[in-house]
N, C-alpha and C positions, 0 to 999 in steps of 0.2 A: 166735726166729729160729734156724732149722739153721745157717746160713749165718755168723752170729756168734756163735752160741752165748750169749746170753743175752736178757732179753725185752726186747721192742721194741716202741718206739710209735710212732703215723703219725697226722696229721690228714687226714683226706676232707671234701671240699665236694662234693656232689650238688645237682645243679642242678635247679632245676623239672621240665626235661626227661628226665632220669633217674627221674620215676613213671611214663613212659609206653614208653620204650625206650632202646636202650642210646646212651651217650654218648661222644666223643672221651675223653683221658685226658692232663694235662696233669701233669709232675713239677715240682716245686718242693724245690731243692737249698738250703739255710741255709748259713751262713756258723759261720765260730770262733767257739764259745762257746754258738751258738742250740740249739736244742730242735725239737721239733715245733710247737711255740706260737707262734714269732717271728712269723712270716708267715700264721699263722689271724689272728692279734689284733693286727697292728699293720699290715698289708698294705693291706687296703681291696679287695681284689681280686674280690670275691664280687658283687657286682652285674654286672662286665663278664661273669664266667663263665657267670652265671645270664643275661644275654643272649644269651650265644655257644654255652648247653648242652655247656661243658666239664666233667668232673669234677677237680678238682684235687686231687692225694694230696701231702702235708706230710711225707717221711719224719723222723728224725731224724737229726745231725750224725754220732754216732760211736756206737760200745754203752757199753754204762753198765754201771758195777757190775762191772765182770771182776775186780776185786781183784787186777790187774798192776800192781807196782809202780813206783812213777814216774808213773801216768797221772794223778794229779791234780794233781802238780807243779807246770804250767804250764800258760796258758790258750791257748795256741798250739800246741800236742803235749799225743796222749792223748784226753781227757775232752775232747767238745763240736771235737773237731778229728781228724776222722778222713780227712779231704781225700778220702777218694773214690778209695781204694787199695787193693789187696790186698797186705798189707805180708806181707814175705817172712822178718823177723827176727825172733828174739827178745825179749822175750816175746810181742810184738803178734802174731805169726800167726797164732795162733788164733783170734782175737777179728776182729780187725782186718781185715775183708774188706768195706767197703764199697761197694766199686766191684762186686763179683758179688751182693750185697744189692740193692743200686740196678737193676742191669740185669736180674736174674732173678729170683730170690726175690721180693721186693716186687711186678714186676707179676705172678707168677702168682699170689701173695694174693688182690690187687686184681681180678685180671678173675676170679678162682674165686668173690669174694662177691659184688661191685658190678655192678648194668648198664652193663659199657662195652666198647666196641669193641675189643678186643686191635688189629688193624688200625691203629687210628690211636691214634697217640702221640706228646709232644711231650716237652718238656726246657727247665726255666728254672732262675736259680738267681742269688744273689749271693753275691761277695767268693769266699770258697774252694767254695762250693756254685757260685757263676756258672765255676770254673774244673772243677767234676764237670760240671755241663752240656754244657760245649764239648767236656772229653775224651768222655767218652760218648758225645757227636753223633757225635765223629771216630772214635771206633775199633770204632764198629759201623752204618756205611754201612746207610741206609736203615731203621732202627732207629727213629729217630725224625723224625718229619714238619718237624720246624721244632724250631732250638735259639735261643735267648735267652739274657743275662744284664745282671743291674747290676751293675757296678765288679768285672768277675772277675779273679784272678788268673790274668793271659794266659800266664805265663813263668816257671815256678813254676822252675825249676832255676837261675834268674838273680835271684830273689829271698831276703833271708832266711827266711822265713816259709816259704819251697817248699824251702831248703835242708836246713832243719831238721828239716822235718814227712817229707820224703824219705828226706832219711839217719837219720832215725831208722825209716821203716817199711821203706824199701828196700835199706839198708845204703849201706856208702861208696862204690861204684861208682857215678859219676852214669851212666854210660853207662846204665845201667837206667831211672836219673828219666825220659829220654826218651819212653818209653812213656804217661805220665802230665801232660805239657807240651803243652798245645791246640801252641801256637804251634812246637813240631818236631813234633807231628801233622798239622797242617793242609800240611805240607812235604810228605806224601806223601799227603794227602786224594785217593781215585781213586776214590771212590762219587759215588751221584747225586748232581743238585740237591741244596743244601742253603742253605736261607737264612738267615745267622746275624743278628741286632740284638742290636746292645751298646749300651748306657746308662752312660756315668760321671761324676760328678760331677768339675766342673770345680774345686771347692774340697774334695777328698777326700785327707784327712791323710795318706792310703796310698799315693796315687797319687803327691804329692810328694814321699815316702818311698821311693820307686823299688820298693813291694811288689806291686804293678798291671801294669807295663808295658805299658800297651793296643799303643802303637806298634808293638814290634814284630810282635805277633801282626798287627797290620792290614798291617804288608810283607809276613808270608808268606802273606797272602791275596791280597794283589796283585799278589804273585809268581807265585802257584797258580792267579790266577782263579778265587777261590770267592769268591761274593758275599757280603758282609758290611758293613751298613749300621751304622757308629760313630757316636753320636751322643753330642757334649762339651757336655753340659749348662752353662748359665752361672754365674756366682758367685751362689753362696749353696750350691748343691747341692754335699753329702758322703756320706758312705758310709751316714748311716742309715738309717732306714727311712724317715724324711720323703720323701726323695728316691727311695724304692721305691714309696712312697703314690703320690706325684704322676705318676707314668710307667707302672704298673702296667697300666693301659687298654689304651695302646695294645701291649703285651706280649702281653696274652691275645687282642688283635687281631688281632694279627702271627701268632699260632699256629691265631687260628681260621680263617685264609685256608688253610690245608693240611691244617688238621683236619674240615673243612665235609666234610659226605657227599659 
């Protein structure tokens, strides 16, 4: 990667319909700690796409390997937690640009080798990958066709996990964090349509840990009028991937309604 300066990997699913022409192009955001592999091999998501003729690209969480100190420290900053930011500080700048990875870089990879529609594009993702999704949707109006997430972190500047991973890439000014917070994005959303669906598990150890905050992001969507369909999954569902397995369908449904030619 130019863009992070060191190598990177991505899982791609081509669908049937991709040997004969090109296809929509759906992103898949991972969460703290995942890989490229989370969501190939424990998702389940490959038969709805292959009905729906999506191609879906698995980037990876953060770059690997920069031998910046401190980054394997902790499993919540650094290594496998790159949140989806162009961090401004020391030493991460260099490396640490995955929010311009995710939005540039990566699809011009993808549509320079794979058959797929540059045109249509969507955005999913969980936990801190479901909170890349949402900023991404928001801070590039019409960019992507339909954004989704499970159990994202909605309010990353009011949580600890958004504190930390923040003021460590963005420095101490939270007034900066804003940029990167769906739910003070969604405050000044003035682009098209945009139809978000969230998924959270109702027994998710994170959510009662106050690192989630769905609520408030759903006020300032009620406040905005920008449509977004919350769905509080019942007890038993948590933040794994069980409960990304079992919802997964209608996700890649939900994008094929915008993605469809």
């Amino acid at each position: 990667s130019a863009e992070l300066k060191c190598k990177m990997k991505f899982g791609i699913y081509l669908p049937p319909k991709a040997e004969t022409g090109k296809c929509p192009v759906l992103y898949w955001l991972s969460g703290l700690t995942c890989t490229e592999q989370n969501f190939i091999t424990k998702a389940g998501f490959q038969q709805a796409a292959a009905e729906h003729g999506i191609i879906v690209v698995a980037p990876d969480t953060s770059p690997r390997g920069c031998n910046i100190e401190g980054e394997d420290e902790s499993w919540d900053f650094g290594t496998g937690a790159g949140f989806y930011v162009d961090a401004t500080e020391d030493p991460w700048k260099t490396n640490y640009r995955m929010y311009s990875y995710i939005k540039d870089e990566l699809p011009k990879l993808i549509n320079a080798n794979f058959p797929t529609d540059p045109e249509r594009m969507s955005i999913s993702g969980h936990s801190m990958g479901g909170h890349g999704a949402l900023i991404l949707a928001l801070k590039n109006p019409g960019k992507y066709k339909s954004v989704s997430a499970f159990a994202p972190i909605c309010n990353p500047i009011q949580c600890q996990w958004g504190k930390k991973a923040l003021g460590g890439y963005l420095g101490p000014d939270a007034s900066k964090w804003e940029a990167y917070d769906a739910t003070q994005l969604v405050k000044a959303y003035s682009g098209p349509h945009l139809d978000i669906l969230i998924d959270q598990g109702k027994d998710d150890q994170f959510l009662s840990a106050g690192q989630l905050l769905p609520d408030n992001f759903i006020a300032a969507c009620t406040e905005r009028k920008v449509p977004v369909v919350f769905r509080l999954q019942q007890a038993g569902y948590d933040h794994s991937y069980f409960f990304i397995a079992t919802f997964i369908k209608d996700h890649i449904k939900h994008h094929a309604k915008y993605l469809s030619a």
